[in-house]
C-alpha positions as CSV (number, residue, x, y, z in Angstrom):
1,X,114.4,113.0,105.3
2,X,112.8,113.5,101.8
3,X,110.1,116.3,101.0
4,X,108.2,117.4,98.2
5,X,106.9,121.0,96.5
6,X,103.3,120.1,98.3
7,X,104.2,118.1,101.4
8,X,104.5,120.6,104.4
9,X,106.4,118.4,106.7
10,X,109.7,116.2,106.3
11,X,108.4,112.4,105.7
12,X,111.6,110.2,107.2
13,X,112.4,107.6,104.6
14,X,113.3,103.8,105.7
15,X,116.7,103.7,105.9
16,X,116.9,106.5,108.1
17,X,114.5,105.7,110.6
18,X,116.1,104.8,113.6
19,X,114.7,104.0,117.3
20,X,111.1,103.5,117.9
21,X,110.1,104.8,114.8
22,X,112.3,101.9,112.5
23,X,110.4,99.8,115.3
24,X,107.1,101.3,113.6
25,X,107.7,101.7,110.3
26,X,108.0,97.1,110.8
27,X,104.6,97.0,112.3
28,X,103.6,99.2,109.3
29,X,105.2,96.8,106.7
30,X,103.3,93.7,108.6
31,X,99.8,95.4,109.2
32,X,99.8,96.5,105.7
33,X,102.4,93.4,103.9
34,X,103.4,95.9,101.6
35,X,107.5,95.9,101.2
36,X,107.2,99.4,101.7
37,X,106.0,102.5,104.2
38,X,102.6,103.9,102.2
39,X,103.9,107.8,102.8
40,X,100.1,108.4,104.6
41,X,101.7,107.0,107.6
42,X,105.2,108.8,106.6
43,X,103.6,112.1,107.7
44,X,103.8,111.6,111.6
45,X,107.2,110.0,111.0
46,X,109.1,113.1,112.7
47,X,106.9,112.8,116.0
48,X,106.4,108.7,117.0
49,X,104.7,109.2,119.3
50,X,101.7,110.9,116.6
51,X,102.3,107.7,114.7
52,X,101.8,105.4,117.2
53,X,98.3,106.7,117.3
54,X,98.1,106.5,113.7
55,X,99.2,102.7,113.7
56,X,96.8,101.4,116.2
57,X,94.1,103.2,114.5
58,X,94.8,101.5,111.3
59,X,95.0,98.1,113.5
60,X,91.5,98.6,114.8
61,X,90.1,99.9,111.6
62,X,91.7,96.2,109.3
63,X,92.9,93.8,111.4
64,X,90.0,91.2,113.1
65,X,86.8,92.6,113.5
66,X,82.9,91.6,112.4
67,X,83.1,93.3,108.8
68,X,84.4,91.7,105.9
69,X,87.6,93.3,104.9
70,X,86.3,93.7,101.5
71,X,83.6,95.9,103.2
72,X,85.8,98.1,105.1
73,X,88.1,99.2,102.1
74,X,84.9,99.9,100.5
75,X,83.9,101.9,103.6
76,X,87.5,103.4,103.2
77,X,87.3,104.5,99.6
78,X,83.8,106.0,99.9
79,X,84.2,108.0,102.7
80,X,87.7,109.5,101.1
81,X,85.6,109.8,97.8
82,X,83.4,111.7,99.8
83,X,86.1,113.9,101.2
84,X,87.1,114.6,97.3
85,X,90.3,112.7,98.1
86,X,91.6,110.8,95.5
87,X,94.6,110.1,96.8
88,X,93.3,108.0,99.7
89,X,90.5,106.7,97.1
90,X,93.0,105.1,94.7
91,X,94.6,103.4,97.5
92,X,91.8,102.1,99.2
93,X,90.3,100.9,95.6
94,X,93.7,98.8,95.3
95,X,93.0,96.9,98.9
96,X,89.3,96.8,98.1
97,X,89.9,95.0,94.5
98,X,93.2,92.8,96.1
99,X,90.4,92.0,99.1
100,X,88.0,90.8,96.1
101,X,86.0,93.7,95.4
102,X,85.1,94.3,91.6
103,X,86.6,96.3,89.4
104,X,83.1,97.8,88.4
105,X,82.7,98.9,91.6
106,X,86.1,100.5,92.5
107,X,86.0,102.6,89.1
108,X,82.2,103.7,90.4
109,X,83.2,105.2,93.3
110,X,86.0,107.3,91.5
111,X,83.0,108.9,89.1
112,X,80.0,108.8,91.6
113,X,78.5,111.5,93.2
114,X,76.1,109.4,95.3
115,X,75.6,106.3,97.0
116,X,72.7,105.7,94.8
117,X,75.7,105.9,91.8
118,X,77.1,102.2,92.8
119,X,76.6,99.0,91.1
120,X,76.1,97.5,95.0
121,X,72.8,96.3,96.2
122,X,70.7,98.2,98.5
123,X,71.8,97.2,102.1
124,X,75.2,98.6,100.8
125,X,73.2,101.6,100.1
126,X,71.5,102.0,103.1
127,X,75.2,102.1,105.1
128,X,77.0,103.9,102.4
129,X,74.1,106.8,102.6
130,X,74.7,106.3,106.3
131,X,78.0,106.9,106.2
132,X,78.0,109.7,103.4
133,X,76.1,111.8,106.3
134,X,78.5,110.8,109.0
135,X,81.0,112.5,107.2
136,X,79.7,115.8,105.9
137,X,76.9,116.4,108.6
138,X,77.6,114.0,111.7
139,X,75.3,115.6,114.0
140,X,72.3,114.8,112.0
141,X,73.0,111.5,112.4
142,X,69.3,110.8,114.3
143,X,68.1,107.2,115.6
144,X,65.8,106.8,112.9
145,X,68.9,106.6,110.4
146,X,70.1,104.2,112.9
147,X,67.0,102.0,112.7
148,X,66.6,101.9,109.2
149,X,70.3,100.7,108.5
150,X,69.6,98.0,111.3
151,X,66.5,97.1,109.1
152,X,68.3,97.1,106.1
153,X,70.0,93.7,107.5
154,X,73.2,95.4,109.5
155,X,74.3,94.7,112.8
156,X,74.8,96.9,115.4
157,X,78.6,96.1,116.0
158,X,78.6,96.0,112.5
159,X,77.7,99.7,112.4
160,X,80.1,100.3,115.2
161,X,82.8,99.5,113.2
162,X,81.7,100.8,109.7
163,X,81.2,104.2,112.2
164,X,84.5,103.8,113.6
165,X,86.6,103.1,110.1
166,X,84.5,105.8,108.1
167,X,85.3,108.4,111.2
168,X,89.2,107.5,110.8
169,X,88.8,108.1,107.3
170,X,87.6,111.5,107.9
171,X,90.8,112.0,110.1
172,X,93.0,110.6,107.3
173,X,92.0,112.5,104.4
174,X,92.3,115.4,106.5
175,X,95.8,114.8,107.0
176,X,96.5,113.4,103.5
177,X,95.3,116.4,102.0
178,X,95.7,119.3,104.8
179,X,99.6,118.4,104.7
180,X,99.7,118.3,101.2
181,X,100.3,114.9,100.5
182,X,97.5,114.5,98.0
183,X,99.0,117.2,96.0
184,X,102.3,116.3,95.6
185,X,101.6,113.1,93.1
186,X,98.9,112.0,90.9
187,X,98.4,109.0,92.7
188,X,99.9,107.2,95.8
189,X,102.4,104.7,95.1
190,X,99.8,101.6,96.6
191,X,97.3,102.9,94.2
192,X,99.8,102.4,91.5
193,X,100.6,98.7,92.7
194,X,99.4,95.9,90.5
195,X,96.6,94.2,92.3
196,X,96.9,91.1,92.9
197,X,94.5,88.7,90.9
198,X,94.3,85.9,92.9
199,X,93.6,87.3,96.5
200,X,90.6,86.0,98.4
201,X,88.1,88.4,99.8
202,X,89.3,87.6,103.1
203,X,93.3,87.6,103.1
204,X,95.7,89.7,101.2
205,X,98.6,88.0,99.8
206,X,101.4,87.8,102.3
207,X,103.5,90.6,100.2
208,X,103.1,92.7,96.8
209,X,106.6,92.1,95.3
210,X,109.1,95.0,95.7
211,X,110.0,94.8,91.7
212,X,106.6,96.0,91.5
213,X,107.3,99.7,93.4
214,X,108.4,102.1,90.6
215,X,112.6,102.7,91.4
216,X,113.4,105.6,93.3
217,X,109.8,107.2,94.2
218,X,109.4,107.7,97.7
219,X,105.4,109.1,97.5
C-alpha cells in the first residue's frame, strides 16, 4: 500500500493487488486505456466490493450511450468545476481535449464562474445551467427547467444521461476531495498526461504511452 500526508485511506498500488481487485484494477486499465490505475478509483482499492460499484458507474457514465463522449467529459469537468474540484477538472479537461474538445474551452471552465463564462453555444448553456443547479440545489430542479432544455434541442435520454453522469460527478468529487485526494498533489497524474493530438471526438487512442507517466509517482 502507498499513502500520502492528505490521503485518509491506504490506495493499494498495482503490483500488489491481488484477487478480485488485480481482476479490477484490468477492467480499469481497459475502460479507461490508460497504462495505469488513475488513483480516483485507487481510493476503494482496500474494499472491492466498494470499487466494483465505482467501476460500473464509470462504465455507464463513458462507455455506449446517446451523448457524444466529447459531451460527457464536458459534463464531467463542469460539474467538478462546480464542486471547486480541480483535481477531477484537470482530468476530465485531458479526456475532453483527447475526445476532441478545444483547448479554449477546457482552459474556460478552469476560470469560469458561470455557464454563461464558456466559449460554447447556447444549447450547451441551457444543459450546463441545468446541470450547474442539479448539483448545488437538486430539488429545485422543476419541470419547467426540464422543458426549456428539451426546447433548447436536447433529448430526453439525452438529459437522462447528462443527469445521470453529472450526479456521479457529484459522488466523485465528494470522494476525491472528502478523502483527501485532491489535496495531496497539484494535479492528478491523467491531468498531467500529454493529450493526445490526433484523437477523434469519438474514440480515444487505444493507450497513452507509459514513457509518458512521470517515474515513480503513484497520485
Amino acid at each position: 500500500m502507498d499513502a500520502t500526508t492528505h490521503v485518509r485511506v491506504p490506495l493499494i498500488a498495482e503490483d500488489q493487488a491481488e484477487g478480485r481487485l488485480a481482476e479490477l484494477y484490468e477492467e480499469i486499465k481497459q475502460a479507461t486505456n490508460l497504462p495505469f490505475v488513475p488513483d480516483m478509483f485507487r481510493l476503494t482499492s482496500t474494499r472491492p466490493d466498494l470499487l466494483e460499484a465505482v467501476v460500473a458507474g464509470y462504465k455507464g457514465m463513458y462507455l455506449g450511450g446517446v451523448l457524444p463522449r466529447q459531451t460527457r467529459e464536458l459534463i464531467s469537468a463542469w460539474t467538478s468545476k462546480v464542486n471547486e474540484c480541480p483535481y477531477c477538472v484537470g482530468t476530465h479537461n485531458f479526456f475532453y481535449r483527447a475526445f476532441g474538445g478545444p483547448e479554449e474551452i477546457a482552459k474556460a471552465v478552469e476560470s469560469a464562474t458561470t455557464a454563461d463564462d464558456l466559449p460554447v453555444d447556447e444549447r450547451t448553456k441551457v444543459l450546463l445551467r441545468l446541470l450547474t443547479k442539479l448539483s448545488r440545489e437538486a430539488y429545485k430542479v422543476t419541470d419547467e427547467d426540464w422543458r426549456h432544455a428539451l426546447e433548447a434541442g436536447w433529448t430526453a435520454e439525452e438529459l437522462l444521461e447528462a443527469f445521470f453522469t453529472s450526479s456521479m460527478f457529484n459522488f466523485i468529487t465528494r470522494m476525491v476531495d472528502g478523502l483527501g485526494l485532491g489535496l495531496s498533489v497539484a494535479a492528478s497524474r491523467v491531468s498531467r498526461q500529454e493529450v493526445p493530438r490526433a484523437a477523434p471526438p469519438q474514440e480515444l487512442p487505444r493507450e497513452i504511452p507509459s514513457q509518458q507517466v512521470p517515474a515513480g509517482d503513484d497520485r
